[in-house]
SEZAKOL-243901 format. One record per residue: residue number from 1; residue in one letter; chain; z, y, x of N, C-alpha, C, O in turn. Coordinates in steps of 0.05 Angstrom, whole numbers, padded with zeros to 5 digits. Example, Ala and Ser with C-alpha at 12.3 -4.5 7.8 and 13.67 -1.06 7.14 Angstrom:
BEGIN
KOLVO  num  residu  chaine    n_up  n_north  n_east   ca_up  ca_north  ca_east    c_up  c_north  c_east    o_up  o_north  o_east
KOLVO    1       A       A   00156   -00114   00264   00156    -00090    00246   00156   -00066   00264   00169   -00066   00285
KOLVO    2       S       A   00142   -00045   00257   00143    -00021    00273   00157    00001   00258   00161    00023   00268
//
This chain:
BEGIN
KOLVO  num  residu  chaine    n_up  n_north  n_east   ca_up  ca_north  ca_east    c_up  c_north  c_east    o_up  o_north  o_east
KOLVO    1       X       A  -01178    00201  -00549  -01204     00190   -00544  -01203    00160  -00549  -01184    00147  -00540
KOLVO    2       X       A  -01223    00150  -00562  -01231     00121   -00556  -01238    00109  -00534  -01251    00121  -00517
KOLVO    3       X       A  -01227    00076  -00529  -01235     00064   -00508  -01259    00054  -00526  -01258    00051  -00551
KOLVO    4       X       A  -01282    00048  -00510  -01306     00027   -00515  -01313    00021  -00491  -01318    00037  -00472
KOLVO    5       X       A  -01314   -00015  -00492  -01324    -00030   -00466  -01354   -00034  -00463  -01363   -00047  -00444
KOLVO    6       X       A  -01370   -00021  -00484  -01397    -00031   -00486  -01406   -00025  -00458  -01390   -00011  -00445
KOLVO    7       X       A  -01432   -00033  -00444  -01443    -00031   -00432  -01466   -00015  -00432  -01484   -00019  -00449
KOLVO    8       X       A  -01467    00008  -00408  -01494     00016   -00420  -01513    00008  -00405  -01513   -00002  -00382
KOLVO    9       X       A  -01538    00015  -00425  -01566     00004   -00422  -01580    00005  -00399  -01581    00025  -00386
KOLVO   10       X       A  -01592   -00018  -00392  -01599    -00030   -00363  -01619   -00003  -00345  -01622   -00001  -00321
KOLVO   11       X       A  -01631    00017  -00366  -01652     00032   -00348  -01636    00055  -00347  -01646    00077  -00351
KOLVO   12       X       A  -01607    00052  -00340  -01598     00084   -00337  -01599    00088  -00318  -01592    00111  -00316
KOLVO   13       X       A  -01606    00075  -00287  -01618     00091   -00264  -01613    00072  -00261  -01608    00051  -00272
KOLVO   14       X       A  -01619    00094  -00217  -01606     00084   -00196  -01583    00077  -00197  -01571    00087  -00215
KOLVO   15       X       A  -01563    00052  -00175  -01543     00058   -00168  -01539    00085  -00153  -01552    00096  -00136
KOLVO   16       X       A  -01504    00093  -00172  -01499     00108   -00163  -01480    00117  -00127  -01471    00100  -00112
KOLVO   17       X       A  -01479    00139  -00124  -01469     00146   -00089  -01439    00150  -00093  -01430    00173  -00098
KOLVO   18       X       A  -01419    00124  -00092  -01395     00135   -00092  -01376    00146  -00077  -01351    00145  -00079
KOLVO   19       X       A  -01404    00163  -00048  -01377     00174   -00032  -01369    00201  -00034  -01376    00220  -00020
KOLVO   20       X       A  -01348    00199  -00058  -01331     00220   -00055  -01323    00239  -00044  -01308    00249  -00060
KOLVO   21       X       A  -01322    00254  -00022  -01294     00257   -00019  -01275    00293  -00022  -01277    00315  -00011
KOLVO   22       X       A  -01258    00279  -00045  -01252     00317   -00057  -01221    00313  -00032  -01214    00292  -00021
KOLVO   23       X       A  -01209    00341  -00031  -01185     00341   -00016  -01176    00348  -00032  -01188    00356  -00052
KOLVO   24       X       A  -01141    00349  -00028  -01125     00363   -00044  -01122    00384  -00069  -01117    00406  -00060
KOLVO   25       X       A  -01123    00384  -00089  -01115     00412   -00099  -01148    00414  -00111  -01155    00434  -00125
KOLVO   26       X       A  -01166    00394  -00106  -01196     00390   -00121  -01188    00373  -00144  -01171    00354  -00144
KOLVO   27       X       A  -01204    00383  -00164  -01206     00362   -00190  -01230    00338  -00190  -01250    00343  -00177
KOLVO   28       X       A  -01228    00323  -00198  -01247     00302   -00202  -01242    00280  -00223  -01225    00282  -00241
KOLVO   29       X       A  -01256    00260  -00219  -01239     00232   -00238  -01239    00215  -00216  -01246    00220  -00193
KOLVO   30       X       A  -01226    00188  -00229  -01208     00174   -00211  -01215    00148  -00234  -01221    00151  -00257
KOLVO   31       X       A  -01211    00125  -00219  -01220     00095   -00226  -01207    00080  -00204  -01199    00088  -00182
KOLVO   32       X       A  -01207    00051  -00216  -01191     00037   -00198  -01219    00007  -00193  -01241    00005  -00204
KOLVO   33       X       A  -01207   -00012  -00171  -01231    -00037   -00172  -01221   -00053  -00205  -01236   -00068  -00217
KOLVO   34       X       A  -01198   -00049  -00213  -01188    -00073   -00228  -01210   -00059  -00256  -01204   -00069  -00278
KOLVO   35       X       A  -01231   -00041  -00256  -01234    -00027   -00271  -01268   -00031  -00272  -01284   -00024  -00289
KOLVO   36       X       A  -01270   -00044  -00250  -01299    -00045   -00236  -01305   -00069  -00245  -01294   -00091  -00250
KOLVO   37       X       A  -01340   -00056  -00246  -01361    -00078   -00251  -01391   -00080  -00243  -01405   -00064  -00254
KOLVO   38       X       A  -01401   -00096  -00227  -01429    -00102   -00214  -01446   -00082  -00241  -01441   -00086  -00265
KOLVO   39       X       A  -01457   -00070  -00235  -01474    -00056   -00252  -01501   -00051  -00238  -01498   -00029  -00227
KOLVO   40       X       A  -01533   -00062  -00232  -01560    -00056   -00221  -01560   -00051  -00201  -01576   -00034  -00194
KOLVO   41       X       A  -01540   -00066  -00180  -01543    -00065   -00158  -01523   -00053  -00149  -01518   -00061  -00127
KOLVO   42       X       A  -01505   -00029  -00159  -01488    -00015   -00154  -01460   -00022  -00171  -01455   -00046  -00176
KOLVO   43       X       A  -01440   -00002  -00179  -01413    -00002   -00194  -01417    00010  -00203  -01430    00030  -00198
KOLVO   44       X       A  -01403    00002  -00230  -01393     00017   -00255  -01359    00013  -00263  -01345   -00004  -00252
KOLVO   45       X       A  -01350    00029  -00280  -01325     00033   -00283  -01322    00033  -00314  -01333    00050  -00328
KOLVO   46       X       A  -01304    00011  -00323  -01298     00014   -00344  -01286    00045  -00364  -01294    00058  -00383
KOLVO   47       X       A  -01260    00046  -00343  -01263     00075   -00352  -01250    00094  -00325  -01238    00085  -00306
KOLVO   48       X       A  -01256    00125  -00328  -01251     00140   -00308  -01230    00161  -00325  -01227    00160  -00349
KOLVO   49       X       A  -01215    00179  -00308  -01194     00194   -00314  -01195    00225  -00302  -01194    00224  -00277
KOLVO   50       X       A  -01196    00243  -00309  -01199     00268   -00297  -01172    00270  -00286  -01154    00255  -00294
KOLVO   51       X       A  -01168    00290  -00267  -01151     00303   -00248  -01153    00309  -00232  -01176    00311  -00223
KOLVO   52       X       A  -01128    00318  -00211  -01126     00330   -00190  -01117    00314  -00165  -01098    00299  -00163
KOLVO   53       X       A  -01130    00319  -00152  -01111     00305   -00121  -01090    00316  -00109  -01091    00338  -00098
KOLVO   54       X       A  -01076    00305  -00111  -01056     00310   -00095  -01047    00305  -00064  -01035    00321  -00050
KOLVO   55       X       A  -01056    00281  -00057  -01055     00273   -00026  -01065    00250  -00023  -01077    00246  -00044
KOLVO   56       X       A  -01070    00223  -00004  -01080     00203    00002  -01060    00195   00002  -01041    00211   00004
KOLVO   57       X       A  -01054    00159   00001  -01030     00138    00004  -01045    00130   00014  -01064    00131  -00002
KOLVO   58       X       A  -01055    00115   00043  -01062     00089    00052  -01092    00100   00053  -01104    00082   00065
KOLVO   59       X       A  -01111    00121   00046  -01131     00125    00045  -01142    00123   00012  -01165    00131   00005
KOLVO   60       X       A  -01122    00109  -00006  -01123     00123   -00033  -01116    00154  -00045  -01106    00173  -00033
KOLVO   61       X       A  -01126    00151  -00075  -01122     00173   -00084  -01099    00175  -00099  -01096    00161  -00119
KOLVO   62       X       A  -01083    00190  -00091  -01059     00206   -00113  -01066    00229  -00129  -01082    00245  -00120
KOLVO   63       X       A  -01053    00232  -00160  -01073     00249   -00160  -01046    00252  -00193  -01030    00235  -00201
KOLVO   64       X       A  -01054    00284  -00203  -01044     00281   -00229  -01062    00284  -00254  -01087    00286  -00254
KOLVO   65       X       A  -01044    00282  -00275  -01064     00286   -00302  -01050    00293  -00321  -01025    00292  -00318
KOLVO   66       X       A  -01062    00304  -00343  -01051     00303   -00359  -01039    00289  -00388  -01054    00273  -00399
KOLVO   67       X       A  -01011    00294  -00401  -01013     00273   -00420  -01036    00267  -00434  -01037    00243  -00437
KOLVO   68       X       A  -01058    00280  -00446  -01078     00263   -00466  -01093    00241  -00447  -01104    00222  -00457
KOLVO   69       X       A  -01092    00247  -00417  -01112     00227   -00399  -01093    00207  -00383  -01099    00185  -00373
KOLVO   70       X       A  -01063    00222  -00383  -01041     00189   -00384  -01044    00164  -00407  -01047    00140  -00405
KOLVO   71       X       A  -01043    00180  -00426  -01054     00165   -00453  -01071    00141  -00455  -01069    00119  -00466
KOLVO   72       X       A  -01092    00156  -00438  -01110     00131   -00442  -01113    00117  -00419  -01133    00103  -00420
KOLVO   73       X       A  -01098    00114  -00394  -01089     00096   -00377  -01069    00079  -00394  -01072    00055  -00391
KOLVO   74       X       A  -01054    00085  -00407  -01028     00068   -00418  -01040    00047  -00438  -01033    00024  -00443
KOLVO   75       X       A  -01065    00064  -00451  -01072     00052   -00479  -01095    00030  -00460  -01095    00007  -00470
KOLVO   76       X       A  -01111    00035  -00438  -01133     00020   -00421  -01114   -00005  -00418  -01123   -00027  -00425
KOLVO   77       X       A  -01081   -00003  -00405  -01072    -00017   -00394  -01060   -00041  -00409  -01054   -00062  -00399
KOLVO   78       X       A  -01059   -00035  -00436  -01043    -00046   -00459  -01076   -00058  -00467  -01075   -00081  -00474
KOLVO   79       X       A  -01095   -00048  -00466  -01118    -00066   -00481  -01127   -00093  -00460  -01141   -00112  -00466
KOLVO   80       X       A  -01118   -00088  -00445  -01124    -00103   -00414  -01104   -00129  -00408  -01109   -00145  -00390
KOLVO   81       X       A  -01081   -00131  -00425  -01067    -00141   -00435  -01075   -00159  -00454  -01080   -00183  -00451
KOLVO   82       X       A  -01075   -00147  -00473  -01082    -00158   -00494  -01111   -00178  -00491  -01115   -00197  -00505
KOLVO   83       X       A  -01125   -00171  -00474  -01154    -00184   -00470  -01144   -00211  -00445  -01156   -00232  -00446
KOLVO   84       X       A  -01125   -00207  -00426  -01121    -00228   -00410  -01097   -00255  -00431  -01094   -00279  -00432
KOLVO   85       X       A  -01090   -00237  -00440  -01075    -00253   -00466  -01091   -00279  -00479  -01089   -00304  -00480
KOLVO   86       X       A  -01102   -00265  -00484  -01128    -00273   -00514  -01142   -00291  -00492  -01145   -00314  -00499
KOLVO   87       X       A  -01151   -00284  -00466  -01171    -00306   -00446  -01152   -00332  -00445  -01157   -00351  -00460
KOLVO   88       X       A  -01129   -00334  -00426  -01117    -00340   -00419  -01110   -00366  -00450  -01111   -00390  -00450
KOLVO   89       X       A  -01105   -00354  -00464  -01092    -00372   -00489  -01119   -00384  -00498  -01116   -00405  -00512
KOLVO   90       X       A  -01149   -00376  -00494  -01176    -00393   -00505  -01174   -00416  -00483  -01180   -00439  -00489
KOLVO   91       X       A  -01167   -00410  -00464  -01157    -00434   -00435  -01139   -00453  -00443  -01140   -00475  -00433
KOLVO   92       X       A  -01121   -00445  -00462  -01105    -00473   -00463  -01077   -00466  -00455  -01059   -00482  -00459
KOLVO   93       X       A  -01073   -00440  -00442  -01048    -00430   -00425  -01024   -00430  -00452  -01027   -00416  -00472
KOLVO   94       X       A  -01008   -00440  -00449  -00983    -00434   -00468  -00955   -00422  -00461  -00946   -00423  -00438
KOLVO   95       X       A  -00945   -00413  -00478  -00918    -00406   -00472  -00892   -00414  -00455  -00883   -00424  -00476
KOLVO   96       X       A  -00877   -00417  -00441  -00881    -00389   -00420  -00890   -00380  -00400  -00883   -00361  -00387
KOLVO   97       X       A  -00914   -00402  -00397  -00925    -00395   -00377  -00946   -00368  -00383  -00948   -00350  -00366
KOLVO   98       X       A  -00961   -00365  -00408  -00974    -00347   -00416  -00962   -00324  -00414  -00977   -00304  -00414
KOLVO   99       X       A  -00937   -00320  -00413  -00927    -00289   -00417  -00921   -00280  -00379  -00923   -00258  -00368
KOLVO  100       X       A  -00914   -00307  -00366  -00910    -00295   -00338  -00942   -00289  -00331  -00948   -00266  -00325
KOLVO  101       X       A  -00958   -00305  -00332  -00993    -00291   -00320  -00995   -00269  -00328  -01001   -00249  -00315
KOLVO  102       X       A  -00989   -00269  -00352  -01010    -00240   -00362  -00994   -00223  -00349  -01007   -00209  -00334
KOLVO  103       X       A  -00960   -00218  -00347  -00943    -00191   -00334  -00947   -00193  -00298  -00947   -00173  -00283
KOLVO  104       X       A  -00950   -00217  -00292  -00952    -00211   -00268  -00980   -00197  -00252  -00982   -00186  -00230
KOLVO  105       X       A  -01002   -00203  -00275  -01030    -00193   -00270  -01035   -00162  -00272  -01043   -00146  -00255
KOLVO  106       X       A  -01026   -00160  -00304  -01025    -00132   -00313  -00996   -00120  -00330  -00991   -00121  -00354
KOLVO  107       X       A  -00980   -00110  -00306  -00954    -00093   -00318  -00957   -00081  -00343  -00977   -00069  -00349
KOLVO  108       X       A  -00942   -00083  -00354  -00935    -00068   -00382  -00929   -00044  -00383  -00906   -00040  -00373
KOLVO  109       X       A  -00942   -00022  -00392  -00931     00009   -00388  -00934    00015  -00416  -00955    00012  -00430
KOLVO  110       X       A  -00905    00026  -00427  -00908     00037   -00448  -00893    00062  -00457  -00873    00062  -00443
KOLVO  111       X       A  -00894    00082  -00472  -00879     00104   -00461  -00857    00107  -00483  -00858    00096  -00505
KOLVO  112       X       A  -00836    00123  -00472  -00809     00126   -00487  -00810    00157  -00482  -00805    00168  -00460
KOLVO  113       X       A  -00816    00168  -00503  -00819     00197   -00514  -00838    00210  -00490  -00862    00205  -00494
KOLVO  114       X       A  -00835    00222  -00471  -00853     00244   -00459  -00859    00230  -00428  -00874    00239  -00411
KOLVO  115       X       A  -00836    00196  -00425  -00839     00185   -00407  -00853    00149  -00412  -00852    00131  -00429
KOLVO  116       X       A  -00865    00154  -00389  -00880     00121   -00381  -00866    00106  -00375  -00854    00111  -00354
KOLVO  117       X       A  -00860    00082  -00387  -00844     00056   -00380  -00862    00036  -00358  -00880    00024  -00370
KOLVO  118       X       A  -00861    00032  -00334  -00878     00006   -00326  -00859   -00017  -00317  -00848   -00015  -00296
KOLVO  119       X       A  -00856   -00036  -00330  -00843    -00055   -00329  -00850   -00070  -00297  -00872   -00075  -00287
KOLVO  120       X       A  -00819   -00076  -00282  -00831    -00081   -00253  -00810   -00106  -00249  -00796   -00105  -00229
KOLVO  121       X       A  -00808   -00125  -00266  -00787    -00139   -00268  -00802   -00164  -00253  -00792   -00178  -00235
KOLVO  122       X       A  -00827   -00169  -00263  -00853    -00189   -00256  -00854   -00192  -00222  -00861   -00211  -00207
KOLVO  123       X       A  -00846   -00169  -00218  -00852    -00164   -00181  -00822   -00171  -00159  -00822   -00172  -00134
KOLVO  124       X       A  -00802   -00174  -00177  -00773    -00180   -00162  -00757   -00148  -00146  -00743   -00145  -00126
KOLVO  125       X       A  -00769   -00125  -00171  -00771    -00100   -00155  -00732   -00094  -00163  -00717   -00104  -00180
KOLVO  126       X       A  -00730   -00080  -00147  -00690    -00073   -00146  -00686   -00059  -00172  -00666   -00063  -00185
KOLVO  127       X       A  -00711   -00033  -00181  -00705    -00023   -00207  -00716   -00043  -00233  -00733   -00057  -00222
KOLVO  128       X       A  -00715   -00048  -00253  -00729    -00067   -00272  -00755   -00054  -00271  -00775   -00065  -00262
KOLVO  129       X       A  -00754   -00018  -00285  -00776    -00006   -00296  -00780    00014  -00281  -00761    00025  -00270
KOLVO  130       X       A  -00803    00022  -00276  -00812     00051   -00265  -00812    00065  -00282  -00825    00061  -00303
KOLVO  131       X       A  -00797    00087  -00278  -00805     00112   -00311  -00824    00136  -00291  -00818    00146  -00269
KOLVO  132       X       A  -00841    00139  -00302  -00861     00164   -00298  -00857    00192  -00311  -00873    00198  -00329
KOLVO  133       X       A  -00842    00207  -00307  -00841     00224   -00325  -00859    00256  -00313  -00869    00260  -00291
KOLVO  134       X       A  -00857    00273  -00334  -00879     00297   -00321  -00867    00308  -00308  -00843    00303  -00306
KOLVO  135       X       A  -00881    00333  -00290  -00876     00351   -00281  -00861    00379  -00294  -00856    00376  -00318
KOLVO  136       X       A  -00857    00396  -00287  -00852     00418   -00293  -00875    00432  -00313  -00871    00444  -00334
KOLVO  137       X       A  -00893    00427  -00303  -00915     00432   -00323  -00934    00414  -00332  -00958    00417  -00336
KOLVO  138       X       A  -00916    00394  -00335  -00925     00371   -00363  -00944    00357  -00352  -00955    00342  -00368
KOLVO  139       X       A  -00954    00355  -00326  -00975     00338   -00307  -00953    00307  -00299  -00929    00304  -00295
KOLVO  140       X       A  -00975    00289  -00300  -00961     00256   -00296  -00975    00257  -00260  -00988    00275  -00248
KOLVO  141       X       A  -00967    00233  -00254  -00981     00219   -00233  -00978    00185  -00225  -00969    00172  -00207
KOLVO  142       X       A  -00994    00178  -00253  -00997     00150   -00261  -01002    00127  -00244  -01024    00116  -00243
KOLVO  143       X       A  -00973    00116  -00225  -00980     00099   -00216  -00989    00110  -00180  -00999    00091  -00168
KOLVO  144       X       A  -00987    00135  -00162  -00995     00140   -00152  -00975    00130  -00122  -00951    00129  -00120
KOLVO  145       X       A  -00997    00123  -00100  -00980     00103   -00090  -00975    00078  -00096  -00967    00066  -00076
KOLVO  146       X       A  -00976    00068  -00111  -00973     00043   -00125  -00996    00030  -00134  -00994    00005  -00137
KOLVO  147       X       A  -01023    00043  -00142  -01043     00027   -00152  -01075    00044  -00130  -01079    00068  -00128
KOLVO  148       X       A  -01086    00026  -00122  -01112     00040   -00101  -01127    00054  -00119  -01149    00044  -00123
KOLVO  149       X       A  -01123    00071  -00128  -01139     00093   -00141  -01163    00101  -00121  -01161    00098  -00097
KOLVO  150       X       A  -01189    00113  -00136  -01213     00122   -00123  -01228    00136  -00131  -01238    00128  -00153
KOLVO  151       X       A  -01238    00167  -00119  -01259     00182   -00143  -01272    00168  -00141  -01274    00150  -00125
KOLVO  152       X       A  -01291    00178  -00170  -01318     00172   -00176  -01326    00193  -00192  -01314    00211  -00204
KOLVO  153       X       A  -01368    00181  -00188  -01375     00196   -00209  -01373    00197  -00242  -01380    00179  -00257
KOLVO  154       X       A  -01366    00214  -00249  -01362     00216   -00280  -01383    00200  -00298  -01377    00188  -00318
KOLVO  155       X       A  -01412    00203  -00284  -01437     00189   -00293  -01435    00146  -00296  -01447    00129  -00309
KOLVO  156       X       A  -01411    00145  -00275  -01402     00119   -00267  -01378    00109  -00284  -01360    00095  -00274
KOLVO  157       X       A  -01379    00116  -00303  -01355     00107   -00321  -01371    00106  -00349  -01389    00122  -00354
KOLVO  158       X       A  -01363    00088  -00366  -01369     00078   -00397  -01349    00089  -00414  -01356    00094  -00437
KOLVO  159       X       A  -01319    00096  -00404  -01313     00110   -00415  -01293    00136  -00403  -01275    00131  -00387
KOLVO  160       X       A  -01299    00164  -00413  -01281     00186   -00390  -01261    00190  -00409  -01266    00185  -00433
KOLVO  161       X       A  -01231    00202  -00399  -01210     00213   -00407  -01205    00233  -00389  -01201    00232  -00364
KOLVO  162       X       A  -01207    00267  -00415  -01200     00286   -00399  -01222    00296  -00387  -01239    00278  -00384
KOLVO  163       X       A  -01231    00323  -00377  -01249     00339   -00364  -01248    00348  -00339  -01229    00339  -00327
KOLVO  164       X       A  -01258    00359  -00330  -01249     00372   -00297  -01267    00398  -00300  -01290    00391  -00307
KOLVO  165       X       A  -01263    00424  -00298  -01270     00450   -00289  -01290    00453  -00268  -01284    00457  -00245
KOLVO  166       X       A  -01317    00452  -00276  -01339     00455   -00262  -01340    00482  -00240  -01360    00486  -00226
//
């Protein structure tokens, strides 16, 4: 799937109701705040991710997915990069200070064959990299525990990765 950041058009409603709440072993999608944006009063989400929950961390969502909707977390995360890059350097920011902001803002995840690389070197973490790799049956869980994940409505995202079973 394609990422597009466009915005949509100002009369697409109400704000929407984002209280959630699926339990365990429910499908839904999933969005984060770093993802969020003031939209007519309410939030919007750049982009949202189908899956499953798995359990709460802290009163977040854990949750898995599949590779085509890991995909486009890795590919969201890498464009997100590339855009604090590009800000950051119209500022005046130069080298090396430009390469510590952007990693310490937004980690680098990139994958090495069927596994996720997240570079954790930025944070002083004991392993360099987190590797993500799947399950038994080929399900990820991107970041879970580690980043405040949140359902939402599917209607509340500009762009979805992945479906959920009505």
């Amino acid at each position: 799937m394609e990422m597009t950041l466009d915005r949509p058009p100002s009369e697409t409603g109400a704000p929407l109701d984002l209280d959630i709440d699926l339990q365990p072993g429910e499908s839904g999608y999933f969005s984060g705040e770093w993802l969020e944006y003031p939209y007519d009063g309410g939030r919007r989400f750049e982009s949202a991710y189908a899956g499953t929950l798995i359990r709460r961390w802290e009163g977040w969502a854990v949750w898995e997915c599949t590779r085509e909707v890991a995909e486009g977390i890795v590919a969201d995360q890498e464009a997100a990069r590339r855009h604090l890059r590009a800000t950051l350097q119209a500022e005046g920011t130069v080298e090396p200070r430009l390469t510590r902001m952007v990693d310490a803002d937004v980690p680098e995840m990139r994958w090495d064959g069927d596994v996720i690389m997240v570079d954790r070197r930025p944070y002083g973490e004991d392993e360099p990299e987190l590797r993500i790799a799947p399950d038994e049956r080929g399900m990820y869980v991107v970041m879970g525990g580690n980043w405040m994940w949140e359902e939402v409505p599917v209607d509340a995202a500009d762009t979805v990765y992945g479906s959920v079973a009505l």
